[in-house]
KOLNULO-977084 format. One record per residue: x, y, z of N, C-alpha, C, O in turn; residue number from 0. Coordinates in nm, 3 decimals, always signed. Example, Ala and Ser with C-alpha at 12.3 -4.5 7.8 and 13.67 -1.06 7.14 Angstrom:
       n.x       n.y       n.z      ca.x      ca.y      ca.z       c.x       c.y       c.z       o.x       o.y       o.z     k
    +1.319    -0.569    +0.780    +1.230    -0.450    +0.780    +1.320    -0.330    +0.780    +1.424    -0.332    +0.846     0
    +1.285    -0.225    +0.708    +1.367    -0.106    +0.714    +1.290    +0.003    +0.787    +1.341    +0.114    +0.804     1
END
This chain:
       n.x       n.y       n.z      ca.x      ca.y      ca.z       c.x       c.y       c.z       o.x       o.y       o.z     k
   -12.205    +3.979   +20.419   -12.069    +4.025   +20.427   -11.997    +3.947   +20.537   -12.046    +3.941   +20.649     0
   -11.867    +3.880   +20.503   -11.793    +3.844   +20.563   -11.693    +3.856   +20.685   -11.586    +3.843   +20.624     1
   -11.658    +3.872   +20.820   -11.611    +3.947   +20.905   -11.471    +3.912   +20.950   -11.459    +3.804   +21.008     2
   -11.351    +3.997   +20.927   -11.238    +3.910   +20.973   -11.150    +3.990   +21.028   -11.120    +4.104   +20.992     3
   -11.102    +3.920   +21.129   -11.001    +4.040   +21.248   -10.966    +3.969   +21.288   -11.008    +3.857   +21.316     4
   -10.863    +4.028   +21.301   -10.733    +4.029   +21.407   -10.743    +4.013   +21.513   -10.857    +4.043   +21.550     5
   -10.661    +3.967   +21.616   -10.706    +4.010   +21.766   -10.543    +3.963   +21.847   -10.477    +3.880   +21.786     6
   -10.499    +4.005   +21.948   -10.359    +3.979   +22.017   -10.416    +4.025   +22.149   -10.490    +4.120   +22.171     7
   -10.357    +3.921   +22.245   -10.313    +3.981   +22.410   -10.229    +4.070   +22.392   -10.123    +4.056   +22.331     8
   -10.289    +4.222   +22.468   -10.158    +4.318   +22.516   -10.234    +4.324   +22.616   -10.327    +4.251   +22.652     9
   -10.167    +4.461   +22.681   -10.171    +4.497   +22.799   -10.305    +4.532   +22.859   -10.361    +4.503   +22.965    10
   -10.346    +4.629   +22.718   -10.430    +4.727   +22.751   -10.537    +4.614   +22.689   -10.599    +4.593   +22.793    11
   -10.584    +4.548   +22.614   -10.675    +4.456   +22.613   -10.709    +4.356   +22.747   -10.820    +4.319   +22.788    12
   -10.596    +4.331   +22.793   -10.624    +4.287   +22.953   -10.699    +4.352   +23.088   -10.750    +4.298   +23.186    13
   -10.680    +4.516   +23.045   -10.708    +4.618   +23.150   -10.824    +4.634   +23.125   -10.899    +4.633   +23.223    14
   -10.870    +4.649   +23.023   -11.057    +4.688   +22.981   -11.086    +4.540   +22.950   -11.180    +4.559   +22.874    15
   -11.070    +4.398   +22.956   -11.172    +4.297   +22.999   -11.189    +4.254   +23.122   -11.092    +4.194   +23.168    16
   -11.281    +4.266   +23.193   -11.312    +4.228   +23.348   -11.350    +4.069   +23.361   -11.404    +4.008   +23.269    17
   -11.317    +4.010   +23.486   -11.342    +3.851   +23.479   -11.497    +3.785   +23.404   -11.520    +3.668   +23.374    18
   -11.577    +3.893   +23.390   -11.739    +3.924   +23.370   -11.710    +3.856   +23.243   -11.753    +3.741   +23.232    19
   -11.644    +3.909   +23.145   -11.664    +3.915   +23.020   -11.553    +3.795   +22.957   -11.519    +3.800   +22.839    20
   -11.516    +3.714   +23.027   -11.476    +3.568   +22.975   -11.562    +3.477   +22.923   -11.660    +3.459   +22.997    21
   -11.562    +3.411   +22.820   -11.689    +3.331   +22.776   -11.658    +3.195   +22.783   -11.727    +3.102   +22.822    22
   -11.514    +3.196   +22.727   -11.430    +3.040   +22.741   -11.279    +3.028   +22.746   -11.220    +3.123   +22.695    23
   -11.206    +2.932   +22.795   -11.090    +2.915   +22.824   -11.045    +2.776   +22.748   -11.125    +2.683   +22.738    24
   -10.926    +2.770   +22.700   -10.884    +2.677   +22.613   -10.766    +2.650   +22.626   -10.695    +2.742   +22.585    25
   -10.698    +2.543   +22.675   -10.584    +2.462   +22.712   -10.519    +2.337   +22.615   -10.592    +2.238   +22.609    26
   -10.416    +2.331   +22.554   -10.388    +2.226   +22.485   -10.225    +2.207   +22.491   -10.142    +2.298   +22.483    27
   -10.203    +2.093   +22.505   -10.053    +2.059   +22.539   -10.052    +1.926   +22.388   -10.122    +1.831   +22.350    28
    -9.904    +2.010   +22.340    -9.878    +1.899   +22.219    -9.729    +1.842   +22.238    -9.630    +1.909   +22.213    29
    -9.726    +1.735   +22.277    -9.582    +1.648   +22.255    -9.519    +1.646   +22.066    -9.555    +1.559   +21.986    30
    -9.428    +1.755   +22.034    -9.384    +1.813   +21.956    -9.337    +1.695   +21.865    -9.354    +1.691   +21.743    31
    -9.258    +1.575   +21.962    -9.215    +1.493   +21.837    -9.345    +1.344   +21.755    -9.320    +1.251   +21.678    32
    -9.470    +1.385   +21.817    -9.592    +1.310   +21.761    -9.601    +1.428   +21.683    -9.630    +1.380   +21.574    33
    -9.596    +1.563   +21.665    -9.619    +1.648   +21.531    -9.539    +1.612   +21.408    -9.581    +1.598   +21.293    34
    -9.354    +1.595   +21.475    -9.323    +1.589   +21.354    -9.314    +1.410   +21.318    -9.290    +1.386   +21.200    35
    -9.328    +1.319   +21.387    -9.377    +1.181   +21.321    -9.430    +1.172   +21.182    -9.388    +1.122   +21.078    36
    -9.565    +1.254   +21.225    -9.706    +1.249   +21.169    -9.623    +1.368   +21.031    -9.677    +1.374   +20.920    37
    -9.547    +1.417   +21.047    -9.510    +1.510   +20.915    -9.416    +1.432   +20.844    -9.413    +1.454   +20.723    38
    -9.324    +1.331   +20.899    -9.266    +1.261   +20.829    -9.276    +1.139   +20.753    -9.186    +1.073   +20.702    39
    -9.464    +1.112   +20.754    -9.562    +1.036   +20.671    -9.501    +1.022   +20.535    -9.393    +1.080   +20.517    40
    -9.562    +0.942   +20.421    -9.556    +1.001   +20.325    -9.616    +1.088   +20.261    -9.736    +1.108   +20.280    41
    -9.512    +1.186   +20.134    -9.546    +1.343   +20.087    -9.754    +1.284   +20.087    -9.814    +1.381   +20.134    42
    -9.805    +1.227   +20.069    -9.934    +1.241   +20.010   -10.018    +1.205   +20.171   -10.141    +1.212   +20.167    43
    -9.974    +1.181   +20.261   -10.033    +1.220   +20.362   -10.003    +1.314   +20.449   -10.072    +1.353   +20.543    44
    -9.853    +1.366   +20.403    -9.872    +1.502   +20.450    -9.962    +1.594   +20.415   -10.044    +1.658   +20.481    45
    -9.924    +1.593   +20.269   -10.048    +1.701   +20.167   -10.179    +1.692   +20.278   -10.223    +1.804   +20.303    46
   -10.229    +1.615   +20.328   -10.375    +1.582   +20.339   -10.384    +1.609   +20.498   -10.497    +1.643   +20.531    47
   -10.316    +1.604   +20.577   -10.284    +1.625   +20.694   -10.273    +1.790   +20.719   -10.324    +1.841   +20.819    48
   -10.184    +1.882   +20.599   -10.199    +1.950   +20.651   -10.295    +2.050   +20.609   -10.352    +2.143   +20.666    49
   -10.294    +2.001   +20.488   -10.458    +2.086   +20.386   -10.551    +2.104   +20.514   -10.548    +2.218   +20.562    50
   -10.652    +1.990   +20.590   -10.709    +1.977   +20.665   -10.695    +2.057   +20.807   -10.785    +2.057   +20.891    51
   -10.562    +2.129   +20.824   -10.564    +2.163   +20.979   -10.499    +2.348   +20.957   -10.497    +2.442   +21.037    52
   -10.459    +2.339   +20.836   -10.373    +2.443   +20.805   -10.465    +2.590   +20.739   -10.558    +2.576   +20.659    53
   -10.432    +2.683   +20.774   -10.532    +2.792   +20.703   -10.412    +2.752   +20.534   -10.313    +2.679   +20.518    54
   -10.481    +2.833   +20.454   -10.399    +2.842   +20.370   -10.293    +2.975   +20.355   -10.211    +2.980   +20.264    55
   -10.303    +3.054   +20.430   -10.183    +3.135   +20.499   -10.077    +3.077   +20.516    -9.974    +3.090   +20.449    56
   -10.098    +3.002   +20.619   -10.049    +2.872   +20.681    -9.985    +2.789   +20.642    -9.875    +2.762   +20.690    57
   -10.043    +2.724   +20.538   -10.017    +2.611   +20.500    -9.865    +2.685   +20.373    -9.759    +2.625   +20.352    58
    -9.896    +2.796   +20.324    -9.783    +2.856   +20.218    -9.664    +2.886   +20.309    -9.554    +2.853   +20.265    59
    -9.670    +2.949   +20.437    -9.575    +2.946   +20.528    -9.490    +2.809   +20.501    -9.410    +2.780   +20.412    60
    -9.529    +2.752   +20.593    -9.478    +2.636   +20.607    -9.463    +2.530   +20.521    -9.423    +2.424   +20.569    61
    -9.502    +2.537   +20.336    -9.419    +2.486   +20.215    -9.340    +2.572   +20.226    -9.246    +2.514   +20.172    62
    -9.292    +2.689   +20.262    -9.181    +2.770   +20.241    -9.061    +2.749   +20.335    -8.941    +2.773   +20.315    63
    -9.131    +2.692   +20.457    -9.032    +2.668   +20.582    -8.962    +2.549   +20.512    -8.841    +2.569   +20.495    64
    -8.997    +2.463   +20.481    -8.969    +2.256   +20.395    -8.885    +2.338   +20.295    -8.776    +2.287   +20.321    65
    -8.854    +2.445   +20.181    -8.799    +2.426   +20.094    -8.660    +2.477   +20.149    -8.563    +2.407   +20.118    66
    -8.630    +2.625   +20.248    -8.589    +2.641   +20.327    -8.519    +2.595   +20.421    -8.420    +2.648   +20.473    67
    -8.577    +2.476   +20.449    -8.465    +2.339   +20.569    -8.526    +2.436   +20.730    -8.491    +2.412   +20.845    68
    -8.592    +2.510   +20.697    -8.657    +2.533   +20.876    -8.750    +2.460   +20.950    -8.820    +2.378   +20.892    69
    -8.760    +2.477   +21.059    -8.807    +2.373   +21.149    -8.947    +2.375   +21.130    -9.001    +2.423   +21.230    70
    -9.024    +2.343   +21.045    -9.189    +2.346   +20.982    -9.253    +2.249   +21.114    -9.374    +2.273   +21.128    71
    -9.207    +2.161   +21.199    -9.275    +2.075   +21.232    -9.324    +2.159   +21.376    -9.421    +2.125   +21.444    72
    -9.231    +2.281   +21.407    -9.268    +2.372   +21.548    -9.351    +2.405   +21.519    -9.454    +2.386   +21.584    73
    -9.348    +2.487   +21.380    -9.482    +2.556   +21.330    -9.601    +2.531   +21.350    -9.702    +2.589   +21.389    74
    -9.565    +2.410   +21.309    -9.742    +2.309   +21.266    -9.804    +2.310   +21.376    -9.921    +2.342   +21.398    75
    -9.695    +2.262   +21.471    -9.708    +2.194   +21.594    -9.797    +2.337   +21.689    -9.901    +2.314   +21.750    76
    -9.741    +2.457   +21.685    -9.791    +2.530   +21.747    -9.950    +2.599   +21.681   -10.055    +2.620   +21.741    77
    -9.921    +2.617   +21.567   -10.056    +2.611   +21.483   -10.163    +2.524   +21.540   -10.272    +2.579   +21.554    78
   -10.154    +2.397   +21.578   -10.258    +2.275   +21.606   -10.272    +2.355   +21.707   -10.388    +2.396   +21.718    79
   -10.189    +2.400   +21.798   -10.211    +2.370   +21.927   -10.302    +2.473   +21.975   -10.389    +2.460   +22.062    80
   -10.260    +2.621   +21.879   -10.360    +2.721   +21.924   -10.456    +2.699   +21.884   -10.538    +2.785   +21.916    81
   -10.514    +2.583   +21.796   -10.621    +2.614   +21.750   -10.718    +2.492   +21.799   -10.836    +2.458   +21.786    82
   -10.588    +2.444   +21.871   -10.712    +2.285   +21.961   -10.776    +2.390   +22.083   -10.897    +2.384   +22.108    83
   -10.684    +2.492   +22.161   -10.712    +2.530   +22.264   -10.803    +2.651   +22.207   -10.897    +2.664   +22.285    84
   -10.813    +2.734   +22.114   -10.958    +2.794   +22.064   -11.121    +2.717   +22.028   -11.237    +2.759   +22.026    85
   -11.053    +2.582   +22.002   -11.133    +2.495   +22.031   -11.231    +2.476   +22.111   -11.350    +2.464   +22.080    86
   -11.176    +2.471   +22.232   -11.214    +2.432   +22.368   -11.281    +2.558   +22.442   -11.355    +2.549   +22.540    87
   -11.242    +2.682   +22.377   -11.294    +2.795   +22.417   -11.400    +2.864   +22.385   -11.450    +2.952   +22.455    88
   -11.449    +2.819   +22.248   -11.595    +2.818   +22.220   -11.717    +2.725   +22.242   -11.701    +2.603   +22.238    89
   -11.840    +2.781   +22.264   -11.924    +2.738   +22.321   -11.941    +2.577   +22.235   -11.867    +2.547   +22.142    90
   -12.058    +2.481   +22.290   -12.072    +2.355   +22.219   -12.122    +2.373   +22.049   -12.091    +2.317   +21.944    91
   -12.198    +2.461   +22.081   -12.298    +2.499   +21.912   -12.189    +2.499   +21.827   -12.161    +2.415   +21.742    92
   -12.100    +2.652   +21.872   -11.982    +2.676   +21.727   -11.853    +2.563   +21.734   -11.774    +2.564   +21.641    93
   -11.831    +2.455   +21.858   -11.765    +2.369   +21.790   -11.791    +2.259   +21.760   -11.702    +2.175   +21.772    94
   -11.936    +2.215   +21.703   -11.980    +2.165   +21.615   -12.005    +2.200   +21.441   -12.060    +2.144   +21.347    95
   -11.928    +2.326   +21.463   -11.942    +2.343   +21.282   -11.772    +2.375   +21.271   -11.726    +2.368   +21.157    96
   -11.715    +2.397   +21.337   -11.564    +2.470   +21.400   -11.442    +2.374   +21.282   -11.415    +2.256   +21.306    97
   -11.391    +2.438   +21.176   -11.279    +2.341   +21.098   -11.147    +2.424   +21.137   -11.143    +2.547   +21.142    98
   -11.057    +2.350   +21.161   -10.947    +2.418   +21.191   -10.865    +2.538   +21.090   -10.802    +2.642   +21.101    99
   -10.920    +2.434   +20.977   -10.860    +2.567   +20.816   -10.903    +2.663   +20.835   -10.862    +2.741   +20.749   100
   -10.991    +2.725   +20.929   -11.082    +2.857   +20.867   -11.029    +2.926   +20.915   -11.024    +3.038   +20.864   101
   -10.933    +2.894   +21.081   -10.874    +3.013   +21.116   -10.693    +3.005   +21.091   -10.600    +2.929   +21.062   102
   -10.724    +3.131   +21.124   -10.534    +3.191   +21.143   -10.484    +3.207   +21.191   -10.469    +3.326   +21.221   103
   -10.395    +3.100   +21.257   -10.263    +3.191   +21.359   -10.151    +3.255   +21.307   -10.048    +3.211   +21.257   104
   -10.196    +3.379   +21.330   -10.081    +3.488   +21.263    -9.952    +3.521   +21.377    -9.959    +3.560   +21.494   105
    -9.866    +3.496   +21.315    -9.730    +3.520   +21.386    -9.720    +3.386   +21.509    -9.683    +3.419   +21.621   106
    -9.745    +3.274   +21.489    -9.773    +3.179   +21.601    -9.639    +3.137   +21.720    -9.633    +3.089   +21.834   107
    -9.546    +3.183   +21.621    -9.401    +3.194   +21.690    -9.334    +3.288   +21.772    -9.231    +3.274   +21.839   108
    -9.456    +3.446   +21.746    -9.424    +3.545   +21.827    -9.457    +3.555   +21.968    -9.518    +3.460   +22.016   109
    -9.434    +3.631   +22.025    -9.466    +3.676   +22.167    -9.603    +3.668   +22.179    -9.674    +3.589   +22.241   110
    -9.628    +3.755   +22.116    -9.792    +3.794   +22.085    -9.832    +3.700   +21.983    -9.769    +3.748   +21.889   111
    -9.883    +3.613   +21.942   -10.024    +3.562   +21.888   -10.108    +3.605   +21.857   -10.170    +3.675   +21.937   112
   -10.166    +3.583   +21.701   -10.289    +3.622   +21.697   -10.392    +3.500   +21.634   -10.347    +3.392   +21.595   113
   -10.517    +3.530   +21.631   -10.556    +3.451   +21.528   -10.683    +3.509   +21.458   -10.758    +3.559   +21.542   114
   -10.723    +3.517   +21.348   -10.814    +3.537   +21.310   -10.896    +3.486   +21.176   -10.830    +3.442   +21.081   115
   -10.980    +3.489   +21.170   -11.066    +3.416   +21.112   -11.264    +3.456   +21.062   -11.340    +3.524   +21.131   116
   -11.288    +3.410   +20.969   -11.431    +3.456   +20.912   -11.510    +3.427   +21.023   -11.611    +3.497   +21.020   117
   -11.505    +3.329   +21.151   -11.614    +3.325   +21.251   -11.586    +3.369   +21.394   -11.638    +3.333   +21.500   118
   -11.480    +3.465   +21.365   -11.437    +3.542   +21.490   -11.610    +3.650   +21.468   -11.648    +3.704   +21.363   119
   -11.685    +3.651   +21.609   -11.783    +3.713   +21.601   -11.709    +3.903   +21.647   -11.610    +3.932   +21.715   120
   -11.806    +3.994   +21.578   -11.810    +4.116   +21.617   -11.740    +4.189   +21.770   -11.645    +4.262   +21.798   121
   -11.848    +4.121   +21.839   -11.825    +4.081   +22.007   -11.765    +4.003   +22.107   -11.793    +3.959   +22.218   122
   -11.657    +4.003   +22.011   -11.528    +3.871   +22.096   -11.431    +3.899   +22.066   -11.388    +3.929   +21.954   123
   -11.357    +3.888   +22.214   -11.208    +3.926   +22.182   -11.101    +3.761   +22.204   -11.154    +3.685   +22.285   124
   -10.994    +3.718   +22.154   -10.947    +3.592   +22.182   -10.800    +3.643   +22.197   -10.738    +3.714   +22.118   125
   -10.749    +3.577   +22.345   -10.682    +3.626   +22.373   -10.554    +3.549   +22.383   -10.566    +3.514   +22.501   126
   -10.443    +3.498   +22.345   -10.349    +3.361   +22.323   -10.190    +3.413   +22.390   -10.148    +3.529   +22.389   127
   -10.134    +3.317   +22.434   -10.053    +3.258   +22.469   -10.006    +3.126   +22.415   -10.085    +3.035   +22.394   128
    -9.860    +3.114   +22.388    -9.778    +2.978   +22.348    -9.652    +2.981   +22.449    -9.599    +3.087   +22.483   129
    -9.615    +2.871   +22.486    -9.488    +2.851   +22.551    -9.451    +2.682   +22.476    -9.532    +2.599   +22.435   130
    -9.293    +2.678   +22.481    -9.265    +2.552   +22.506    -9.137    +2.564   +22.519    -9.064    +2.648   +22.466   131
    -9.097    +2.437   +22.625    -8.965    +2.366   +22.619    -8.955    +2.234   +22.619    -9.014    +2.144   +22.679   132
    -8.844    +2.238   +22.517    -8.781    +2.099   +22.520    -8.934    +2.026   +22.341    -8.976    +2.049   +22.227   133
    -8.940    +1.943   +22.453    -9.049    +1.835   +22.370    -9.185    +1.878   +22.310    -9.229    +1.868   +22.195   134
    -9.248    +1.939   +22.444    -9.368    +1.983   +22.474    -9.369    +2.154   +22.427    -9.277    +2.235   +22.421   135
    -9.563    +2.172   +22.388    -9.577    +2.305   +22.351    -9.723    +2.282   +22.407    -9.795    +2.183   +22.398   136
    -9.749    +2.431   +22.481    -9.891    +2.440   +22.553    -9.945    +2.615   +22.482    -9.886    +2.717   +22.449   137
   -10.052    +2.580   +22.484   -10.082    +2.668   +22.419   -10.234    +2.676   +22.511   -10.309    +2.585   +22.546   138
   -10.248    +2.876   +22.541   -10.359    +2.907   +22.603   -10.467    +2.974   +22.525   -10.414    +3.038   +22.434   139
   -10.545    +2.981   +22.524   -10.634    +3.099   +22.462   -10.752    +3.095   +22.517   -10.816    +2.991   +22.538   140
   -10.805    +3.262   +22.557   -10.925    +3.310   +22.652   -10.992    +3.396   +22.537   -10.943    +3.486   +22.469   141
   -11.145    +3.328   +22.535   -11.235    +3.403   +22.461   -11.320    +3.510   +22.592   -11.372    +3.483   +22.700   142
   -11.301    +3.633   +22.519   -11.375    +3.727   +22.630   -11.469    +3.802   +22.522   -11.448    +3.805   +22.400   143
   -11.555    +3.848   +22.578   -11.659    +3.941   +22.506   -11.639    +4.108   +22.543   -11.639    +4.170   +22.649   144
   -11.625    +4.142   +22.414   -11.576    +4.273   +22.391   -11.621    +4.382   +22.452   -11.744    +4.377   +22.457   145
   -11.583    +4.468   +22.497   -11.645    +4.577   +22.586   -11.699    +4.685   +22.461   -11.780    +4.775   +22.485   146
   -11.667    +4.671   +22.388   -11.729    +4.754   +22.232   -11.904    +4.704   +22.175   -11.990    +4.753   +22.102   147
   -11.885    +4.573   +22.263   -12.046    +4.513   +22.215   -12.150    +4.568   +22.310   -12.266    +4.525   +22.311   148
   -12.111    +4.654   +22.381   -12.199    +4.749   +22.506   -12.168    +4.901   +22.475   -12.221    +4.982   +22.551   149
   -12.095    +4.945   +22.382   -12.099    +5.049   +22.350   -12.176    +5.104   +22.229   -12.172    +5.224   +22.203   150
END
């Protein structure tokens, strides 16, 4: 059986994880107009560009943003970014099997962030942040281990 959740920084997820229960930290800064360059490829390396990085959540979003005339390239852009810096936040083992399609950044434009995905384990909580101005977009995310995996 397959496992998939949700997960967002609030408040009260901050208050019940103690510094103890951090496992990894993940940092990624994307210069916004190398996102949309790389989107203004041609259509058949977009297709392939974003098949490869995009959940398919994701990826229907943002054909919807292109037909629309909305800014798809923030999207993307912040999409990569949470998911370079979840990257970096799991141990060496799982990002050696780690494809960016598998997970989800749900709401990637909101306040709150989420992401989730089939190899979010039981016992982990991931915790995200996005900011940007201007050019640039940084994106944080803290893997902590769940206080539910001791209960």
């Amino acid at each position: 059986m397959s496992l998939s959740r949700s997960v967002s920084i609030t408040q009260t997820a901050i208050r019940n994880t103690s510094i103890a229960n951090i496992r990894g930290l993940g940092i990624d800064l994307v210069h916004v107009p190398r996102i949309t360059a790389l989107l203004s490829r041609k259509p058949v390396y977009l297709a392939k560009f974003t098949r490869r990085i995009l959940h398919e959540a994701e990826f229907n979003r943002a054909a919807s943003m292109i037909e629309s005339r909305e800014r798809h390239d923030l999207f993307v852009a912040r999409c990569w970014s949470i998911k370079e810096a979840l990257y970096k936040s799991l141990d060496k083992s799982r990002q050696s099997y780690f494809q960016m399609r598998d997970w989800n950044t749900i709401d990637p434009d909101s306040p709150k962030p989420t992401v989730s995905g089939e190899a979010i384990n039981r016992d982990e909580d991931f915790f995200v942040s996005v900011t940007h101005d201007g050019e640039y977009l940084l994106a944080i995310v803290i893997r902590g281990q769940s206080d539910k995996s001791t209960q």
